[in-house]
Structure formats: C-alpha cells, structure tokens
C-alpha positions, 0 to 999 in steps of 0.5 A: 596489275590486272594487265599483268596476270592477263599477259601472264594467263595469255601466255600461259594459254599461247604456250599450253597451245603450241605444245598441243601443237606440236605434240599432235604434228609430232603424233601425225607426222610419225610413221604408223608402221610400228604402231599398226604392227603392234597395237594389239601387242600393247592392249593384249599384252596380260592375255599372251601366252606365247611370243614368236620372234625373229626375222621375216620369215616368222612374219609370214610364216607364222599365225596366230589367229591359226593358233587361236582357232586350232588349240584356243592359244593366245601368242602374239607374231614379233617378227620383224622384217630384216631382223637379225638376231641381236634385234631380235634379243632386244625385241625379247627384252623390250616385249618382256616389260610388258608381258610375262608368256609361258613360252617363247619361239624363236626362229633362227634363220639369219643366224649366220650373220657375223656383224655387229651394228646394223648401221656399219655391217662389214665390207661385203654389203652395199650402202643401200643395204645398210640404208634398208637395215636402218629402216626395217629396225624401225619397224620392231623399235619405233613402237617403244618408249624412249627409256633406258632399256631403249637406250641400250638396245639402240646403243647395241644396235647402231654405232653412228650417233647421228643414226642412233637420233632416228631411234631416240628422237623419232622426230628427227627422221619423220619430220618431213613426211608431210607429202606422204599423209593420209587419213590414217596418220590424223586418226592417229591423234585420237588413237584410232588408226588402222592396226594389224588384224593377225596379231602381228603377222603378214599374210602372203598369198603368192606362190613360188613356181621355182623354189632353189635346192641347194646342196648340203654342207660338207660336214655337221659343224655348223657355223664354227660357234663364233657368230654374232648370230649364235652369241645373241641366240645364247642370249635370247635363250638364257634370257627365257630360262632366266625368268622361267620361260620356255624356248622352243628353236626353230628353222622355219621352212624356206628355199634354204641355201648351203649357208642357211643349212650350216646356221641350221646345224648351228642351231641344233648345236646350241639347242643341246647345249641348253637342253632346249627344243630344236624344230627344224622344219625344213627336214620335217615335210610339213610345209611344201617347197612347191605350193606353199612358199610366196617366194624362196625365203618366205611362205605364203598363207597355206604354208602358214596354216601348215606351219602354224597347226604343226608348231600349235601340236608342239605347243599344245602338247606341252600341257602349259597353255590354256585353251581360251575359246569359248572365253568372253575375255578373248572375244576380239581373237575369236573375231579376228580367227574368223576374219581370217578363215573368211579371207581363206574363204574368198581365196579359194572361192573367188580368186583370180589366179588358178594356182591360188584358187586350188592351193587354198581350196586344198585347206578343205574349208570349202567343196569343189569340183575340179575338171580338166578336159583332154589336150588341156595343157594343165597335164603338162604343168608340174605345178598344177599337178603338185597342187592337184596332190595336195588333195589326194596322196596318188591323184589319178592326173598323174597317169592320164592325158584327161579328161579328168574330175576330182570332187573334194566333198568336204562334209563327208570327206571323201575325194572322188576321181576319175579320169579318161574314160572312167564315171562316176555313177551314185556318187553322194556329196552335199550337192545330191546323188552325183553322176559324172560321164565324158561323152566327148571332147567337148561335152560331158555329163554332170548332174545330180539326181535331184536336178538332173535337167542342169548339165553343170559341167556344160556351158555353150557360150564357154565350150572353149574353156578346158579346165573348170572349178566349181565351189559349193558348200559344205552344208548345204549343197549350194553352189558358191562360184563356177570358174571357167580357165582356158590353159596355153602352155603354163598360162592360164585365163580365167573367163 
C-alpha cells in the first residue's frame, strides 16, 4: 500500500512538473511583441482616459507622453501596424473589456480598404502581402486572452482554419522559435520583460527629403459608402456612442495619395452622419510635409509633438478629462514624458545627422546657435532651408549667399539673425551680452562680453568646416555641444 501512495505522489509530482515545463516553454517561446506594446495598457487600464486606435500611421504619429506633459492627459497608442479597420474595431472591442475612457480617437487612413479577411484579401495582392498581414495582426491580438470575444474577432478577421490556430493557440505558430531566444523571452517568465516606454506608441526619427503630392479627386464623393472600411468605421463609432464614449475621427497627416483624399471625404461623410468630430489634419498645416514625415506615410517624432499637442488642444477643450499631474498615482507618466523629453534633448544636442540636429532643435527644449559660411552649399539645399523656417516664419537665408547666424535663445525667446555683412552688436542670451562680425571668408568674430577672449565661432584645426551648431542651455548659459559640418552638395560630414 505504501508502495502505491509513493507511485502515486511520484506521479503526481512528475506531472505537476512537466506542466510547469511546458507552461514556462509555452511563455518563453511566445513572441514578446504584443506583450511589450501593451503591458503598460493592462497595469494602467483604470488610469485611461483616451484610447488612440488605427493603423500605423496612429503608432508614430501620436504620443501619449506628449499628451501627458502638455494637459496632464492620460491615453493610451492602440495602433497597430497594417490594421485595417475591422482590426481596428475588434482592438476597440478587446480594449473596452479592460478600460472605460472618456474618449476615443480614431484615425481613418486605410479606409479605402474593401476586403473582408486578412488572410485571403482580393486578386490584386500578392502572397507575401497576405503573409504580412497575417503577421502584423499579431501584434494588436496576441496580447489578449483566448475567450469568446477573442473567438469572434478571430472568426471575423481570418477565414482559413488553419490561420485562425496561429491566433487561438499562439503555440502553434511560435513553437519553433528556439533560434531567435534572448534574455528578454526568459525574463518573461517572471514577468519582467522589456515593455514599450510611450504608452504604446513608436517614435521615428528619420526625415522624409521627397514627400509625394498627389492630385485631388475629381469630386467630393468619397469612397462611394459601400467599403468594408467605411461599414467597420460605423461600427467603431456606434460601438463608442453606445456606451457613452466620445469619438473624435481623424486623418492623420501623410503623403497622402488621390485614394487616400477620396477615404478622407469618405470620413467626413460618415463623421456627419453621426454628428461626430472630423479632424482632418492634412488640410490644417499642422505638421510639415518636408521636416516632419519619417517616410510618405508615417510622421517622424517632431511631427508627432505637432500632431500630439493640436489633438491635445482638442481634446482639452472639451472639458471631460482630467489634468493628472502633479498626481502620485500617475508618477511612472510623468517619468516616462521626461524619459521621452531627455530623448528630444539628446537629438537636437548630440546627433549625427545635420537635418535631424536642426529638425529637433526647432522644438525649442535647448539654445543654438546655427552659422553657415558664405559658398556653403546649404544655400542651395531646399530642405535645409525648410528646417531653417521652422525657427522663424522669413528666415533671412532665404535672401543671401551667406555667411549666415541664427541664435535661437530659448529663455528670452527671441530669434536673432543675420546674414552677409550684417552684425550683431549687444545682443542679450543666456550665454552673456553677444556680438557676432564676418571679418572674412574664413573667420569671424563671436564672443561674449564676459568672455570676450574666446572666438567661439574660430577653430583652427577646423577652418574647413562651413556650417557650425552650437547648443547651450537655456538657464544657465553653458555650452552643451559644438558641432562642426562640412557640406558637398546635399551631403553633409559632420567632424
């Protein structure tokens, strides 16, 4: 008998093992995506006030540390990559089980979409786009339980069985992904892997030199009200007003093309219907086609801010949403809004790339000073010049073959020019009392009153160099980089 119980607690013991086993191979061999996009969804889901859904272009253009630091609102980024609108409905759905928000934004580009399952889309798309749509959906599902509302979204979504298994039992599609294992996968196990900082969003840093222009439609029509896009957009919509949630629609800025303009009518067509808010942001200026777009369909993080603070105006406006700083319960937004302003801070002090020092030093967090000297080829170079206004609305380099300084002094708020032969004489900054004087080609006077000894605009190791950017702070005064670029056409090297 006492042979027996023994087998029997063995056994017992063997099986409770092996299923801590596989439970643990199940959690590290899961991809991490969906979890690291929205961990901080599920711990924050009672402190959410606004939900920003939709495709992509809602990942990078919209942030939600921006938001928090601006009007104190809390909201989290749902976007996911390559979602069409019905995804973006059943994100809606899968979300409003774990949070109640005041408000909810959602972007329509990709409402021209007229195919139902992701998984078979129509004749015009190729097998690897079908593949990558497969795989993107992972990213907005993977993260929620399997349950009947799950079953549903899945049954909506995709129409071949053996697709659906990828969805419904993850293991099925992650199973061999032994070669791709890092730390992060086993810090899984205890809960402690990496998780998005932005509240889901992706920041994008790049900068788009040839946006498209595409012509308009022909008519204000739209999309002719019969799109899969437009029916799953009714949805989302009556989804919110059925639990007394706000909608606010948007288009969120792009290269956007004659298809994309006819989805954009579309919207606004639907936005009356319901009496609901239409922003359509590529009308309004708000964000520029040249400085602030990573690529033609997604903004970079300067666009972001633009975009972020106009639709936080909106927003704030509306009187339904509470500001939360300065609230303990909301200390980790706080910390990740600075974490995010440090990395705007880096960018416009230390990078590498010209166009995205002077791109991020126009958000006005840090001073510079910016010359170029005469023959620079940066004169030429309708970008930089671009970048060059969003300091001032007629910067003076539009008119002159150089030299050329601005000094952006960001505690005062002034912007100080001047080009060819022009000075500056007295001119007061958070470094000193500066003076600025093109003596010649090759040298020129900048220096302070209380420092008037150091020529900061001289180098003789870098004479060479024709366009220099000098960062110091606001405060007080100190010099945070000196960055030294040498132009050949629309190329620049940084030295």
């Amino acid at each position: 008998m006492k042979i027996k119980i023994s087998s029997i607690l063995k056994t017992i013991a063997f099986l409770a093992v092996l299923c801590v086993c596989v439970f643990a191979t199940t959690i590290v061999l899961r991809s991490k995506d969906s979890d690291f996009k929205y961990g901080d969804f599920f711990d924050k889901a009672d402190q959410i006030d606004v939900l920003f859904i939709g495709s992509s272009h809602v990942i990078n253009a919209i942030n939600p540390a921006v938001l928090y630091g601006e009007y104190g609102i809390t909201s989290y980024n749902m976007g996911g990559h390559g979602s069409i609108m019905q995804a973006t409905y059943w994100e809606l759905k899968e979300a409003l089980q774990y949070c109640n928000p005041k408000c909810v934004v959602v972007d329509t580009f990709m409402l021209q979409k007229n195919y139902k399952y992701l998984d078979e889309m129509d004749e015009s798309y190729s097998d690897e786009e079908r593949a990558s749509s497969i795989s993107q959906l992972h990213l907005n599902m993977d993260c929620w339980p399997l349950n009947e509302l799950k079953v549903e979204a899945i049954n909506d979504l995709i129409k071949d069985d053996e697709v659906k298994k990828q969805f419904l039992a993850d293991f099925y599609v992650y199973h061999n992904r032994w070669e791709e294992l890092d730390k992060n996968d086993y810090k899984a196990i205890w809960g402690t892997q990496d998780r998005n900082e932005l509240f889901g969003a992706e920041m994008r840093y790049g900068m788009e030199l040839t946006p498209g222009i595409y012509p308009n439609p022909d008519d204000e029509n739209g999309l002719g009200g019969d799109t899969i896009g437009e029916e799953y957009l009714r949805k989302v919509i009556e989804e919110c007003q059925s639990r007394g949630i706000d909608v606010i629609v948007t288009f969120l800025t792009c290269s956007a093309t004659t298809d994309d303009k006819r989805a954009i009518d579309s919207a606004e067509i639907i936005c009356n219907d319901y009496g609901v808010e239409f922003v359509n942001m590529q009308d309004l200026g708000v964000v520029d086609l040249y400085t602030d777009l990573n690529d033609t369909g997604h903004m970079n993080a300067l666009g972001s801010i633009k975009a972020t603070k106009y639709l936080g105006e909106i927003l704030a406006e509306s009187g339904d949403l509470t500001d939360h700083r300065g609230d303990d319960a909301y200390a980790d937004w706080q910390r990740k809004t600075d974490a995010f302003h440090n990395d705007i801070y880096e960018m416009a002090v230390h990078s590498d790339s010209i166009y995205q020092q002077l791109n991020y030093l126009s958000e006005g967090n840090v001073s510079s000073i910016i010359y170029i000297n005469d023959g620079s080829q940066a004169f030429g170079d309708t970008q930089f010049q671009r970048l060059i206004h969003n300091y001032t609305v007629t910067p003076k380099i539009y008119h002159t073959d150089g030299p050329y300084i601005l000094i952006n002094d960001v505690a005062s708020g002034n912007i100080y020019e001047a080009s060819g032969s022009e000075a500056l004489d007295g001119v007061s900054t958070s470094l000193g009392t500066v003076h600025y004087q093109p003596v010649e080609h090759l040298f020129r006077l900048f220096y302070t009153d209380e420092d008037p000894e150091n020529n900061l605009l001289y180098d003789d190791s870098r004479f060479e160099y024709d366009i220099q950017i000098i960062t110091y702070d606001s405060e007080s005064g100190e010099i945070l980089s000196h960055n030294y670029y040498k132009s050949y056409g629309s190329n620049y090297t940084k030295g």
